[in-house]
C-alpha positions as CSV (number, residue, x, y, z in Angstrom):
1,X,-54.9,-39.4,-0.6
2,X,-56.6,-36.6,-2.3
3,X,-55.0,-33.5,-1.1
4,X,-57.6,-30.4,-0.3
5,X,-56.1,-26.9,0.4
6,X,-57.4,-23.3,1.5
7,X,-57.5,-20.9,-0.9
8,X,-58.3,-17.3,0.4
9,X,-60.4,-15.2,-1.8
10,X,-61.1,-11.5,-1.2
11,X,-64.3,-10.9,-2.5
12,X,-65.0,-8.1,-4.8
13,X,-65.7,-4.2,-2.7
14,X,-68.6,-2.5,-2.9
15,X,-67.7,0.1,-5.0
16,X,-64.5,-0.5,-7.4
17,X,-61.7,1.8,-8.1
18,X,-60.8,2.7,-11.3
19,X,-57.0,3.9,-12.1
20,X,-53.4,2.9,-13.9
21,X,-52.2,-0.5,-14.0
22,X,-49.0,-0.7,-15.9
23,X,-47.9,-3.9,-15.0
24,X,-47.9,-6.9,-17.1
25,X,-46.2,-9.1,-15.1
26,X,-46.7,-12.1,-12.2
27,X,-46.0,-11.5,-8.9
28,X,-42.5,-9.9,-7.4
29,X,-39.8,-11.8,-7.6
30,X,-41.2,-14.2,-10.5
31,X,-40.3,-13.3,-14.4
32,X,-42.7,-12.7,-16.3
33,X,-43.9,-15.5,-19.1
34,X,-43.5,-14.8,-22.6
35,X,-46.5,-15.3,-24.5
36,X,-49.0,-17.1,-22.7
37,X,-51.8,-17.1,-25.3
38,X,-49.7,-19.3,-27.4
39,X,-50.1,-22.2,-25.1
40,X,-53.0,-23.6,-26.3
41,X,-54.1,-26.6,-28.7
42,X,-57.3,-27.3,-30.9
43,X,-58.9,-28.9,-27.6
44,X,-57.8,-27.3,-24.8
45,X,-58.5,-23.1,-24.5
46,X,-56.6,-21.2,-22.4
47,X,-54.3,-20.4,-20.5
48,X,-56.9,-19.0,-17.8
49,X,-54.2,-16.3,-15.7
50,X,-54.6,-13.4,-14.0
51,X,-52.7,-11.5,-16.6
52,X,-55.2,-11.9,-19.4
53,X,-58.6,-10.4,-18.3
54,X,-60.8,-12.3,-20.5
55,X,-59.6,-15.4,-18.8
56,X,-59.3,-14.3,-15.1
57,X,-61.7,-16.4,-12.9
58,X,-62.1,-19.8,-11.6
59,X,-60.2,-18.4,-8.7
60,X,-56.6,-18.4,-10.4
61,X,-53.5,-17.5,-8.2
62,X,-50.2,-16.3,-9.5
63,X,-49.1,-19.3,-8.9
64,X,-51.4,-21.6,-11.3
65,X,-52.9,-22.0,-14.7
66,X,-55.9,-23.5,-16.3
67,X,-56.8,-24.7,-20.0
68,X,-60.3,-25.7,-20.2
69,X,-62.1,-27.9,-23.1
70,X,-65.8,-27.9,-24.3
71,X,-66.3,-30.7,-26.5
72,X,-69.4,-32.9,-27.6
73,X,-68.6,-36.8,-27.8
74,X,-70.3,-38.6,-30.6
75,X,-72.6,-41.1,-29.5
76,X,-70.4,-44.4,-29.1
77,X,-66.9,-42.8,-29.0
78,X,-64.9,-42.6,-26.0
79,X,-61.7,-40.3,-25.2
80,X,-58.4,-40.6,-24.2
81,X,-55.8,-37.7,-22.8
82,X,-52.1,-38.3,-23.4
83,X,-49.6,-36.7,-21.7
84,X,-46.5,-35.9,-19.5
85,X,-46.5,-35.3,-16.1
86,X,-45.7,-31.8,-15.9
87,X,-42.6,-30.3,-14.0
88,X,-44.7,-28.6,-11.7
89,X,-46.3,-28.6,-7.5
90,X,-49.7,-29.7,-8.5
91,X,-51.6,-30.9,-11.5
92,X,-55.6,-32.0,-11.7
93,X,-58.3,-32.6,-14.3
94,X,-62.3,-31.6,-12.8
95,X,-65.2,-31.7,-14.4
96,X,-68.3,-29.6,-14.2
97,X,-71.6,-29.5,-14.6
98,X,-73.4,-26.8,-16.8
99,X,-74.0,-24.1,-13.7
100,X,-70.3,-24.3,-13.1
101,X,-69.9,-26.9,-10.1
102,X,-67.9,-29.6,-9.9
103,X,-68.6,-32.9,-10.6
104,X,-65.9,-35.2,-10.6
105,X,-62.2,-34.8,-10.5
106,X,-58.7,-36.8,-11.1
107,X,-55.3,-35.3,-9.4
108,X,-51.7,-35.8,-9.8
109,X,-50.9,-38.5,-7.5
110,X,-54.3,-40.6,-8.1
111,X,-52.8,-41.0,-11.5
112,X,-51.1,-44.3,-12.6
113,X,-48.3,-43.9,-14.6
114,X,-47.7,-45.7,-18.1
115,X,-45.3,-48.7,-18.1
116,X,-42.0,-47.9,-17.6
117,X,-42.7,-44.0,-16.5
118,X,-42.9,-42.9,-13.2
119,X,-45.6,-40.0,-11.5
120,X,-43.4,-37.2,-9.9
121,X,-46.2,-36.4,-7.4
122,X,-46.0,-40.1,-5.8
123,X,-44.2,-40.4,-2.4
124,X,-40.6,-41.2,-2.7
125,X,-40.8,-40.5,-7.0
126,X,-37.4,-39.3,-8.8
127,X,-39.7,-35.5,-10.0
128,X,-36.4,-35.2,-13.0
129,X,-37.4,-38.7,-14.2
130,X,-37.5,-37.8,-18.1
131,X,-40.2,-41.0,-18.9
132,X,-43.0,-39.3,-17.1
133,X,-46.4,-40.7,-19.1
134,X,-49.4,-41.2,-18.1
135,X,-52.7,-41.8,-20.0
136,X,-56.7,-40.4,-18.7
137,X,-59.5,-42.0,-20.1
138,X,-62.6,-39.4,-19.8
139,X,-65.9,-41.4,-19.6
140,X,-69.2,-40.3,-20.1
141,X,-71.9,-39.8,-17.8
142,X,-71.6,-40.2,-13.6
143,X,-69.2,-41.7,-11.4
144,X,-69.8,-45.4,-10.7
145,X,-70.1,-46.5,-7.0
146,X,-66.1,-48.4,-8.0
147,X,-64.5,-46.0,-9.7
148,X,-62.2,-46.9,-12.3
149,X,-58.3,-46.1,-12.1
150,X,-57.4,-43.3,-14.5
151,X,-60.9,-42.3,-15.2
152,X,-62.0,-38.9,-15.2
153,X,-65.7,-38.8,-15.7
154,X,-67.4,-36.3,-17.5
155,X,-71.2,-35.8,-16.6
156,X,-71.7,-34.6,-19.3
157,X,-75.5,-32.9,-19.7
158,X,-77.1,-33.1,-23.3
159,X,-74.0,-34.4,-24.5
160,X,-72.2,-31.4,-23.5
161,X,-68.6,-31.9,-21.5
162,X,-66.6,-29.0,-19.6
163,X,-63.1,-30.1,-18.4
164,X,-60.0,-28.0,-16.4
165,X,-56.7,-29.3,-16.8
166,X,-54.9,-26.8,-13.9
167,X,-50.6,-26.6,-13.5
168,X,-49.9,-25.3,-10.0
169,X,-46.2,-23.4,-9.8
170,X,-44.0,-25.0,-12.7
171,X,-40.2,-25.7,-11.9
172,X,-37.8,-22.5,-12.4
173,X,-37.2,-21.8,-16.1
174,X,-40.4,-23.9,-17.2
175,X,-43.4,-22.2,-19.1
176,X,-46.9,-22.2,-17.7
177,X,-47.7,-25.5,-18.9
178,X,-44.9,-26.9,-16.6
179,X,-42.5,-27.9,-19.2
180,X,-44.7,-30.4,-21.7
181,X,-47.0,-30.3,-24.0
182,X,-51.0,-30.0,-23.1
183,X,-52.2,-33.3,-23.1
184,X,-53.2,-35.0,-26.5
185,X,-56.7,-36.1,-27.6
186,X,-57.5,-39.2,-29.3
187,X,-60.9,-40.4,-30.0
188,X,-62.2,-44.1,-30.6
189,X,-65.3,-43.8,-33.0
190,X,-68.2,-46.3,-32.9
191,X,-66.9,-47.9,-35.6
192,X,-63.5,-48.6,-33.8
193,X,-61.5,-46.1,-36.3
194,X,-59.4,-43.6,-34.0
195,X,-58.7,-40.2,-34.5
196,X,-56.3,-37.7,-32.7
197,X,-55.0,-34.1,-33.1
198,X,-57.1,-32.0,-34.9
199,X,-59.4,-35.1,-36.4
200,X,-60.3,-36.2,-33.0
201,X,-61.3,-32.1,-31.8
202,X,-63.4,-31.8,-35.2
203,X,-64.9,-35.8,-34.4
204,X,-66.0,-34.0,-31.0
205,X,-66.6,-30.4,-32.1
206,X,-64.2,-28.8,-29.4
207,X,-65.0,-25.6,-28.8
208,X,-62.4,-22.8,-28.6
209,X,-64.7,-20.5,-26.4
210,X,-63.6,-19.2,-23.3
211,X,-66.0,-20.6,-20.6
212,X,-68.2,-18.3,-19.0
213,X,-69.3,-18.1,-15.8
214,X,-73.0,-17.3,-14.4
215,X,-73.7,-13.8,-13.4
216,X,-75.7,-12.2,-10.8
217,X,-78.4,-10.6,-12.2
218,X,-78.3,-6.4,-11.8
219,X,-81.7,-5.7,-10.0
220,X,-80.4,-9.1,-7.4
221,X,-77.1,-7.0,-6.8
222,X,-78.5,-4.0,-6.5
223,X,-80.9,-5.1,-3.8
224,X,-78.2,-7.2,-2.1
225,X,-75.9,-4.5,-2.0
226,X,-78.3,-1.8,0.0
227,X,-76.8,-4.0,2.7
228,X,-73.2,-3.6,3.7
229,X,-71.3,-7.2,3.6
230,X,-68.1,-5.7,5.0
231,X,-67.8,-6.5,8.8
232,X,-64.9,-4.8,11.2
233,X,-63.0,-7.4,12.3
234,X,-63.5,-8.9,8.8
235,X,-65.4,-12.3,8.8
236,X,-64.6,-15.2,7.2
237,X,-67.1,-17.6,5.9
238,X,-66.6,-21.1,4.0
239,X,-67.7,-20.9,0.4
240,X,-71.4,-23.7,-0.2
241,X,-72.6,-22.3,-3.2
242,X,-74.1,-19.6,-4.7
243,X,-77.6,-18.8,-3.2
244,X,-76.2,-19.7,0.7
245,X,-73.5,-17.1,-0.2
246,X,-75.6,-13.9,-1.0
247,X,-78.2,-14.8,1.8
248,X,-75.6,-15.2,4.2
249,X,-73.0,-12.1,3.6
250,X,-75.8,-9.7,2.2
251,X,-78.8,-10.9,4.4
252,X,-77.3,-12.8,7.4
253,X,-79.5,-15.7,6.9
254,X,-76.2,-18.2,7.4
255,X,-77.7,-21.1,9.6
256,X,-79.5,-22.5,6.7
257,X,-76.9,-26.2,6.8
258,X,-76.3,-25.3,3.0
259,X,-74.8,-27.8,0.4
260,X,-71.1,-27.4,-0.7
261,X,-71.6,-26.9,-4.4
262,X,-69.4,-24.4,-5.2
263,X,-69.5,-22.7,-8.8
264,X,-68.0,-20.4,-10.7
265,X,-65.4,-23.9,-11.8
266,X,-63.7,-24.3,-8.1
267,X,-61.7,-27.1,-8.3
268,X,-62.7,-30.2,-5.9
269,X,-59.1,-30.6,-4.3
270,X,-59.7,-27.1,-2.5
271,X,-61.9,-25.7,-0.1
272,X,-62.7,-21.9,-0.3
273,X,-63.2,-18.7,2.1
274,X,-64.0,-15.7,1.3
275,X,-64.9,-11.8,3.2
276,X,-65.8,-8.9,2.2
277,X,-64.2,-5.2,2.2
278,X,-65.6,-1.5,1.5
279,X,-63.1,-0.2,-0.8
280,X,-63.1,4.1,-0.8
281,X,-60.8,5.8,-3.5
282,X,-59.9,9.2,-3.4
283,X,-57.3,11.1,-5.6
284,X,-55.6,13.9,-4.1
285,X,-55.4,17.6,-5.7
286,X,-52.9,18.5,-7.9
287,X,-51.4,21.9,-8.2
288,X,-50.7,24.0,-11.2
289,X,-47.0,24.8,-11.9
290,X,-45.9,28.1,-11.1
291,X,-43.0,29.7,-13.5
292,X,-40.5,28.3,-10.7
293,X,-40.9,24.1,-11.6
294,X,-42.3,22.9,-8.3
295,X,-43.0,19.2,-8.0
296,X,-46.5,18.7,-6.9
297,X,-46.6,17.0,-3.4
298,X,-49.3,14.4,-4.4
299,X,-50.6,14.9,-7.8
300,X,-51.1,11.9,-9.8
301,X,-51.2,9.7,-6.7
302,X,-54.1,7.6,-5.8
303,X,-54.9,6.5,-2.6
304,X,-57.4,3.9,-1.3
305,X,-58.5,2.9,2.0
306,X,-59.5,-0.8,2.9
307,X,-62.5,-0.8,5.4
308,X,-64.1,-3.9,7.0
């Protein structure tokens, strides 16, 4: 069974605050993981985290990473991921169309293990087993009606493919990755010749480009926003997709029975909420020293209110 969870996300205020961020680090109570930006390979780009800006959307937590690949498969060729099951809560592979929606998606337990390995994430598994291999084979084009096992299909549109790999909470004392390497690449060329490593990313011409995400146009925003999203109580509405979104929260046109096609590279095991808060910032004044030192009672402190 495909699992599906509830992610909260707090959409952005109406008017940001600026101010100092000195942190560097995950959440409290975590360590913080040594250079992130080395985990990467010729086909997969990442890691998407909240601690390097460039790469922080597609809804990450502090709990999860993402390595995406763009790659375009010669006419003919198919592909192959090779890996390890990670030491890690959750693992999946999506992917997306070129606006950023999901189309198809493979996770952790749907995944049949090679011969002789085991997958942690099945009921009843040993999660220290050491022979933990599996092998994906990403297809082109749509799903089929039968689906087959181990298949991640790409939909790819003018040849062009977009895949996540995500790693939910790796074990204690296990980088982002969960402990293994990023899964491998190997291509089978129309001729039948294979090719893997960096052969198989030039055969495909992987792209080491972050993704991007689509953004709202400024004169759309700025006419949204001359109406107030933020509700007290706060209310909570289930993410469809883009356009249902700004109609309902800036315009109130909600009862519209939208299509769930949500962007911005959600991931198909999760379901998404969102609300909407006024943020007001304010610093408070400082006071020049006299020839007495005299700490000032609130200099250099800033202060925001949260308002529905």
């Amino acid at each position: 069974m495909i699992r599906a969870s509830i992610i909260t996300s707090l959409a952005l205020g109406l008017m940001a605050c600026g101010g100092d961020s000195s942190s560097n680090g995950v959440a409290d109570g975590t360590e913080t993981v040594p250079n992130p930006t080395d985990i990467n390979t010729c086909f997969w780009t990442g890691p998407y985290i909240k601690e390097i800006p460039a790469r922080n959307f597609a809804y990450p937590d502090t709990g999860a990473a993402y390595w995406s690949a763009q790659y375009t498969l010669p006419e003919g060729a198919t592909l192959k991921l090779k890996g390890d099951f990670p030491y890690a809560r959750y693992i999946s592979f999506n992917s997306y169309r070129s606006d950023g929606t999901p189309a198809h998606a493979i996770s952790d337990n749907a995944i049949v293990p090679n011969a002789g390995a085991i997958n942690p994430f099945a009921g009843g598994a040993e999660r220290q087993s050491e022979f933990r291999g599996y092998e994906l084979e990403v297809a082109a084009g749509e799903a089929p009606e039968s689906e087959a096992a181990n298949t991640l299909y790409d939909y790819a549109e003018d040849g062009d493919s977009t895949l996540l790999y995500r790693v939910y909470v790796p074990d204690e004392g296990k980088d982002l990755a969960g402990g293994v390497k990023l899964p491998e690449v190997e291509v089978t060329l129309a001729d039948g010749s294979t090719v893997s490593g960096e052969a198989a990313c030039d055969a495909v011409e992987s792209s080491s480009d972050n993704i991007t995400v689509p953004r709202v146009p400024a004169d759309v925003y700025a006419a949204a926003s001359e109406n107030n999203p933020a509700n007290d109580p706060p209310v909570w509405r289930a993410a469809y997709n883009f356009a249902h979104s700004l109609a309902c929260s800036f315009y109130g046109s909600c009862n519209t029975d939208p299509e769930r096609e949500v962007s911005w590279f959600a991931n198909l095991d999760n379901q998404y909420i969102s609300t909407h808060v006024v943020v007001k910032c304010f610093r408070p004044p400082s006071f020049e020293l006299s020839s007495r030192p005299v700490l000032p009672h609130s200099a250099a402190i800033r202060r925001c209110v949260y308002e529905a």
